[in-house]
MILO-912745 format. One record per residue: residue number from 0; residue in three letters; x, y, z of N, C-alpha, C in turn. Coordinates in steps of 0.02 Angstrom, whole numbers, padded with zeros to 5 digits. Example, Ala and Ser with C-alpha at 12.3 -4.5 7.8 and 13.67 -1.06 7.14 Angstrom:
// residues 2
num residuo nxx nyy nzz caxx cayy cazz cxx cyy czz
0 ala 00660 -00284 00390 00615 -00225 00390 00660 -00165 00390 .
1 ser 00642 -00112 00354 00684 -00053 00357 00645 00002 00394 .
This chain:
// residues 95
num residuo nxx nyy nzz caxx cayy cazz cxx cyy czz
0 unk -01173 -03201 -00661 -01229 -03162 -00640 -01203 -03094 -00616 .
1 unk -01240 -03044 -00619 -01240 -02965 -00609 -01273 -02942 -00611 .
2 unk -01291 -02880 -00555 -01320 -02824 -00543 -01298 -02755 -00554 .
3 unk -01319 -02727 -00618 -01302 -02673 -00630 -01327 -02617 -00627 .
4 unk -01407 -02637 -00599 -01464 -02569 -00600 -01478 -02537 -00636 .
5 unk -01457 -02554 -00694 -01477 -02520 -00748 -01534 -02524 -00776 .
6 unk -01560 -02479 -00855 -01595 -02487 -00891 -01594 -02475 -00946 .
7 unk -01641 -02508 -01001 -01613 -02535 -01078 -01654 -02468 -01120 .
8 unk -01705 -02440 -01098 -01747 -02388 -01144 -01785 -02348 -01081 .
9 unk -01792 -02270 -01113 -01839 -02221 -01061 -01865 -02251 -01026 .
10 unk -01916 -02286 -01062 -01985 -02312 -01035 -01974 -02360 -00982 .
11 unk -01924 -02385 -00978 -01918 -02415 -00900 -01893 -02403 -00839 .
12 unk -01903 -02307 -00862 -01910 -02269 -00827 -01983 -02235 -00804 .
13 unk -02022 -02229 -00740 -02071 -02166 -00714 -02042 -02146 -00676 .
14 unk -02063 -02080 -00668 -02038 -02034 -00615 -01999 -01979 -00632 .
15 unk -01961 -01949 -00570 -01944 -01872 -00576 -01870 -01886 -00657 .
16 unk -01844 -01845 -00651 -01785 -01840 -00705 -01778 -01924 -00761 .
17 unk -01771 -01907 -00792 -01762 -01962 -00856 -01693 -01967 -00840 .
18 unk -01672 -02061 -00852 -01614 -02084 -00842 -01544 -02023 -00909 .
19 unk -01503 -02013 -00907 -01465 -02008 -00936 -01445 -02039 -01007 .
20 unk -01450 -02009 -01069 -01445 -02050 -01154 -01375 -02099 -01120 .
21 unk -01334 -02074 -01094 -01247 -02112 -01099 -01248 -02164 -01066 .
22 unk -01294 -02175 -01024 -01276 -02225 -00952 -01333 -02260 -00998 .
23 unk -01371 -02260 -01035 -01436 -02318 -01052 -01386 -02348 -01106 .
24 unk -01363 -02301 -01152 -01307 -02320 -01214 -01277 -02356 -01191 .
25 unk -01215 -02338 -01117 -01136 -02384 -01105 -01185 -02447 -01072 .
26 unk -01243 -02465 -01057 -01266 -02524 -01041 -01285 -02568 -01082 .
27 unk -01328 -02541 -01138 -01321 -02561 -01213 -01265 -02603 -01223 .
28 unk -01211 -02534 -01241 -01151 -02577 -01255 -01147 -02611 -01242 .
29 unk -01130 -02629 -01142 -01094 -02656 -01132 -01122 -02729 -01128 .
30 unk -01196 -02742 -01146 -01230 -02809 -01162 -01213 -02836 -01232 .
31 unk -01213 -02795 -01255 -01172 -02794 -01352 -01125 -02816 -01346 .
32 unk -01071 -02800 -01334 -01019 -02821 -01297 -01001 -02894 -01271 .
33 unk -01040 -02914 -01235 -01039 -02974 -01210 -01084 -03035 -01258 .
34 unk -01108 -02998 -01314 -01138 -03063 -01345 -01211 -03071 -01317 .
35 unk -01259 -03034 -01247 -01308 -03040 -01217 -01372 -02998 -01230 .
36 unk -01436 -03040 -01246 -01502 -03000 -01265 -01534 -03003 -01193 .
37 unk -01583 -02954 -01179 -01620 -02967 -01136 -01687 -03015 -01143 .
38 unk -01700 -03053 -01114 -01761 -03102 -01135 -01821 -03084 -01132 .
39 unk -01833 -03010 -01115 -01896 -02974 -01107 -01916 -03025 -01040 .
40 unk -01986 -02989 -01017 -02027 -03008 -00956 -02104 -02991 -00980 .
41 unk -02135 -03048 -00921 -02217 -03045 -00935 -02248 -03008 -00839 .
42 unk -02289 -02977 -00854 -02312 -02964 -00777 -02284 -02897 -00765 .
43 unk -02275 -02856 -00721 -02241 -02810 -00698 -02228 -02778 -00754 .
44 unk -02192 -02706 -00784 -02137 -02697 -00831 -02075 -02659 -00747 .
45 unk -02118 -02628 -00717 -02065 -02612 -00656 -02058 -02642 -00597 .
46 unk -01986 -02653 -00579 -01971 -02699 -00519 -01908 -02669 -00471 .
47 unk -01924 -02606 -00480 -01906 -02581 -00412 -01944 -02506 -00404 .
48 unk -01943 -02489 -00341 -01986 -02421 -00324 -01945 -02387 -00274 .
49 unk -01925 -02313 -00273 -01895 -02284 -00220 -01971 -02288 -00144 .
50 unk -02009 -02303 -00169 -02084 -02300 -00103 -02095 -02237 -00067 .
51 unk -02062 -02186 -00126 -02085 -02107 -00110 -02149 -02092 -00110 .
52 unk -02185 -02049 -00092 -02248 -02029 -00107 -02238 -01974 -00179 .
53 unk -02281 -01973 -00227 -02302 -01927 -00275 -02272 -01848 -00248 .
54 unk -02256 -01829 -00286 -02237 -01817 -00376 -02161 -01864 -00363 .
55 unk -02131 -01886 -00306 -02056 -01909 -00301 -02068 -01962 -00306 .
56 unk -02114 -02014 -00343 -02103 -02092 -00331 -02076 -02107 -00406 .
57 unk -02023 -02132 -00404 -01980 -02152 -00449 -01982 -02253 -00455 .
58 unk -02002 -02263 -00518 -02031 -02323 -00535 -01969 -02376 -00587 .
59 unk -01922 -02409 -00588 -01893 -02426 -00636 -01880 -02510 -00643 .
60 unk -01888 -02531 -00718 -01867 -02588 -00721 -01799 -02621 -00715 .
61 unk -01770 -02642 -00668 -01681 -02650 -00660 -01646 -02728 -00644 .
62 unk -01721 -02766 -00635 -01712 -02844 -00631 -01728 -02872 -00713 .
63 unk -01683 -02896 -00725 -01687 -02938 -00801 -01641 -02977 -00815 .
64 unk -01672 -03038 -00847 -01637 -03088 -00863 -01584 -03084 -00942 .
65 unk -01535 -03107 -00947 -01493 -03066 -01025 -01470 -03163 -01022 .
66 unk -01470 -03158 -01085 -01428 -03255 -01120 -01408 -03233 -01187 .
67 unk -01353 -03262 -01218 -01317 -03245 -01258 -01373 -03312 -01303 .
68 unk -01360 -03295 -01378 -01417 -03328 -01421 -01409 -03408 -01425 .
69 unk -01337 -03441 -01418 -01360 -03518 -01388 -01378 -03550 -01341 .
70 unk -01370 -03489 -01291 -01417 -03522 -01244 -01494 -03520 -01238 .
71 unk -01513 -03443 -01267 -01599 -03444 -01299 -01589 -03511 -01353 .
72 unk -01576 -03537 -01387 -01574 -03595 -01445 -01618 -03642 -01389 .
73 unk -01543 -03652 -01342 -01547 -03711 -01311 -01614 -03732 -01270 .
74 unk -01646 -03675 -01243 -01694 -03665 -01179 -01756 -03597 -01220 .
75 unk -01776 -03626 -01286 -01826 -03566 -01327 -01889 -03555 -01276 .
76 unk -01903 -03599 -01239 -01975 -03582 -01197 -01956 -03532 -01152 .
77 unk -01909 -03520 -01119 -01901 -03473 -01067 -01922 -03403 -01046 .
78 unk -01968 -03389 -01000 -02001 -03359 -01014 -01981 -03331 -00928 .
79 unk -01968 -03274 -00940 -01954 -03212 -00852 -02027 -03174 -00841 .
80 unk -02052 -03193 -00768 -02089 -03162 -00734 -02082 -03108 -00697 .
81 unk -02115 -03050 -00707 -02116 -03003 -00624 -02159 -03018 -00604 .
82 unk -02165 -03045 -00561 -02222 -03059 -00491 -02221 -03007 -00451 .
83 unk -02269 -02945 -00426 -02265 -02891 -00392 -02286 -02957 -00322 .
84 unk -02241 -02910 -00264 -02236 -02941 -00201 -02257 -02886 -00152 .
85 unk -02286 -02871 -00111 -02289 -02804 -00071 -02281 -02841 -00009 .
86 unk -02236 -02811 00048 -02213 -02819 00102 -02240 -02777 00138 .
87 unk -02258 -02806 00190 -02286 -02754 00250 -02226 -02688 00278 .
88 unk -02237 -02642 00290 -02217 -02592 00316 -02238 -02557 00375 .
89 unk -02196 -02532 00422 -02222 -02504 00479 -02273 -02515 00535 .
90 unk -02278 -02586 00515 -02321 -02632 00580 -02293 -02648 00619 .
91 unk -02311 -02617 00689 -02281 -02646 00758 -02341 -02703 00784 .
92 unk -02285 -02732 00832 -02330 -02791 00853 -02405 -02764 00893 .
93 unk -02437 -02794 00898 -02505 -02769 00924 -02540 -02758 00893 .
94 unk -02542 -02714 00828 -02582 -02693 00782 -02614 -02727 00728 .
C-alpha cells in the first residue's frame, strides 16, 4: 500500500494551476511499471479539498485503489467508493 497524491488525468484536477504534463506522466509510469491499473471509482470523482474559499479552492482526486490484472481476475466484482464525509469545523463547545 501507498500514498502518492497523485493524479492519473487533468480532470482530476479543479482549481487554480493545472497539475504539471511530467508529474501525471512519471505516475503513469510509474503504475506501468509495476504491472498496476487503477480500478476506477463510483460516487465522488474528488477526494481531497485544500477547504479554501473561491477562486483558491483546489479540488483533486488522490485516493484510489490500483491491482495488477490477476488480482482484478481473481476479485472481478470489486467495486471503490467515494463516500463524501464532511466534518464539523470551528465549533466550540456551547454552540
Amino acid at each position: 500500500m501507498e500514498d502518492f497524491n497523485e493524479i492519473l488525468h487533468q480532470h482530476e484536477k479543479s482549481g487554480i494551476a493545472a497539475r504539471a504534463t511530467w508529474q501525471i506522466q512519471a505516475f503513469c509510469e510509474c503504475l506501468s511499471d509495476c504491472n498496476l491499473h487503477d480500478l476506477g471509482c463510483h460516487g465522488s470523482l474528488f477526494t481531497w479539498c485544500n477547504c479554501r474559499e473561491s477562486p483558491r479552492t483546489v479540488r483533486e482526486r488522490l485516493d484510489r485503489a490500483c491491482s495488477n490484472t490477476a488480482w482484478a481476475a481473481l476479485f472481478p466484482a470489486t467495486q471503490v467508493s467515494h463516500c463524501f464525509i464532511e466534518l464539523g469545523r470551528g465549533i466550540e463547545e456551547g454552540d
